[in-house]
C-alpha positions in Angstrom: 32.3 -7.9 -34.5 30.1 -4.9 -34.3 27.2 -7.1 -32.7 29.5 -8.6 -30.1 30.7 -4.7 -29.0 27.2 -4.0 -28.7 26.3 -6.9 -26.4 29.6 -5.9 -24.2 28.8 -2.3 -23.7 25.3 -3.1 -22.9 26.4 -6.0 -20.4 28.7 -3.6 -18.7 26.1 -1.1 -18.5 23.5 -3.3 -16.6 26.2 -4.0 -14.2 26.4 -0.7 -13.4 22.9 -0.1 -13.1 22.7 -3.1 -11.1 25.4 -2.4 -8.7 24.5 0.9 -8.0 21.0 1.0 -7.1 20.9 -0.9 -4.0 22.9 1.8 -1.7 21.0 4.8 -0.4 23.2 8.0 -1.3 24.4 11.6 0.8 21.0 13.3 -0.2 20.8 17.2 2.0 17.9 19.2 0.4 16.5 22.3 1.0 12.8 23.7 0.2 10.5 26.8 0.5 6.9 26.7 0.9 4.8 29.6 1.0 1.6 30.8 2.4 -1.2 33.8 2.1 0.6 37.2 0.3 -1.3 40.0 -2.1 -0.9 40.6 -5.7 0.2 44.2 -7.2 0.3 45.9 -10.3 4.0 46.6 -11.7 3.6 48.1 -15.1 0.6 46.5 -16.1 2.0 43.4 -14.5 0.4 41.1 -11.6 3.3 39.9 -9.2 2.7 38.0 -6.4 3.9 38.6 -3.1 4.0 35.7 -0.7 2.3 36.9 2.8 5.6 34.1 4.2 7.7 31.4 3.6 9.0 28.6 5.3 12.1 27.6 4.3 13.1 23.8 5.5 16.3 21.7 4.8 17.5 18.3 5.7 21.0 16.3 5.4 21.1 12.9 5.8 21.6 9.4 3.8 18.7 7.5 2.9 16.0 7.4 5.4 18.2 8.7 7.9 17.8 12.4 8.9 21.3 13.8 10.8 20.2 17.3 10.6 16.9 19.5 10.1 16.2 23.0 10.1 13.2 25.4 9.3 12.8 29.2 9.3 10.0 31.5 8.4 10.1 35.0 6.7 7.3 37.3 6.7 6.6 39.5 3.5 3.3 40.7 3.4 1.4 38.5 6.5 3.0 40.9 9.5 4.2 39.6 12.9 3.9 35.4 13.7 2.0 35.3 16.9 1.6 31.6 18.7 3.5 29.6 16.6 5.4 26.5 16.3 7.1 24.2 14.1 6.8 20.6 14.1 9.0 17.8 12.0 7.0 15.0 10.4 7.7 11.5 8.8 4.5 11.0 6.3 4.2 7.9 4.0 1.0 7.7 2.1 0.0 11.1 2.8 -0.5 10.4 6.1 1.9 11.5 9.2 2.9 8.6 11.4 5.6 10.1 13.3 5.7 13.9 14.5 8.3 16.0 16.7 6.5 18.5 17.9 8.1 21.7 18.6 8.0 24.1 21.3 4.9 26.1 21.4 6.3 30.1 21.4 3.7 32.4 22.6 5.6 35.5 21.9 5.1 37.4 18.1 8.3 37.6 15.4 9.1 39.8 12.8 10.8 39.1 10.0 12.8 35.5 10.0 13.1 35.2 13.8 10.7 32.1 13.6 13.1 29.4 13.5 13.7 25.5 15.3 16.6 23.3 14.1 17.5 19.8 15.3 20.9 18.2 15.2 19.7 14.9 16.3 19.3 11.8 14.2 16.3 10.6 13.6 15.8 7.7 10.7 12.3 7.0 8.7 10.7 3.7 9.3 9.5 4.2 5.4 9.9 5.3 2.6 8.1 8.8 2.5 8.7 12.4 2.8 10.4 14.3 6.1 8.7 17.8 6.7 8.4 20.5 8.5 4.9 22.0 9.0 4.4 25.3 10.6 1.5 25.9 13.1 0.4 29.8 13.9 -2.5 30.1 16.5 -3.1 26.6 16.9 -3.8 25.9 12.9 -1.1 24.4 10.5 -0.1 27.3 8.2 2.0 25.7 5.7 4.6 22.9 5.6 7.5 21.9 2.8 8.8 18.4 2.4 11.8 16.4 1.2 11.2 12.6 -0.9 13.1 9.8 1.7 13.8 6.5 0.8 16.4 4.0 1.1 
């Protein structure tokens, strides 16, 4: 009797698994990446300040991306001069799809730096969707999000 339980609850369970792993699910994420920064003594402590961060997030179902957003905020790097923010597909490491951003010529304080994008944009892979910041011509940083589906 006990045997035959078993064999039920472990049938029931593979159908489950089974049933459930072919449909890409709601996945939004959000991420922070940071770049440059000085260390200081606190008590006899080393803390780490970042110089910025770039804070990215996505919403979307599977490989498809409805929405995608970035923002810097400087701590201890000063004013962005010449910067821009592009979104990237990768797969492999390697970026085969890239929406570049406008290229902003004026300096920002602070979390001014900013590009957001309501428009839907799907992954022809499996991969990662990023954002990758660019100040004076040279990528700073970027932050991505796993995709599949």
């Amino acid at each position: 009797m006990v045997r035959g339980v078993r064999r039920s609850v472990g049938a029931a369970i593979l159908a489950l698994a089974l049933m459930g792993s072919g449909a890409a699910a709601y996945a939004d994420a959000a991420g922070v990446a940071s770049w440059g920064g000085l260390t200081v003594n606190i008590k006899g402590q080393a803390v780490g300040i970042p110089g910025g961060t770039l804070y990215h997030e996505i919403k979307g179902k599977g490989k498809v991306i409805n929405y995608t957003w970035a923002n810097t905020a400087q701590f201890a790097s000063g004013p962005i001069c010449l910067w821009r923010i592009d979104f990237t597909f990768k797969s492999g490491g390697s970026v085969y799809s890239r929406s570049k951003g406008a290229h902003h010529s004026q300096c920002n304080w602070g979390n001014s730096a900013h590009r957001e994008s309501g428009s839907r944009r799907q992954a022809a892979r499996d991969g990662q969707a990023c954002a990758q910041l660019y100040i004076d011509g040279r990528s700073k940083t970027e932050q991505c999000h796993w995709v599949y589906g």
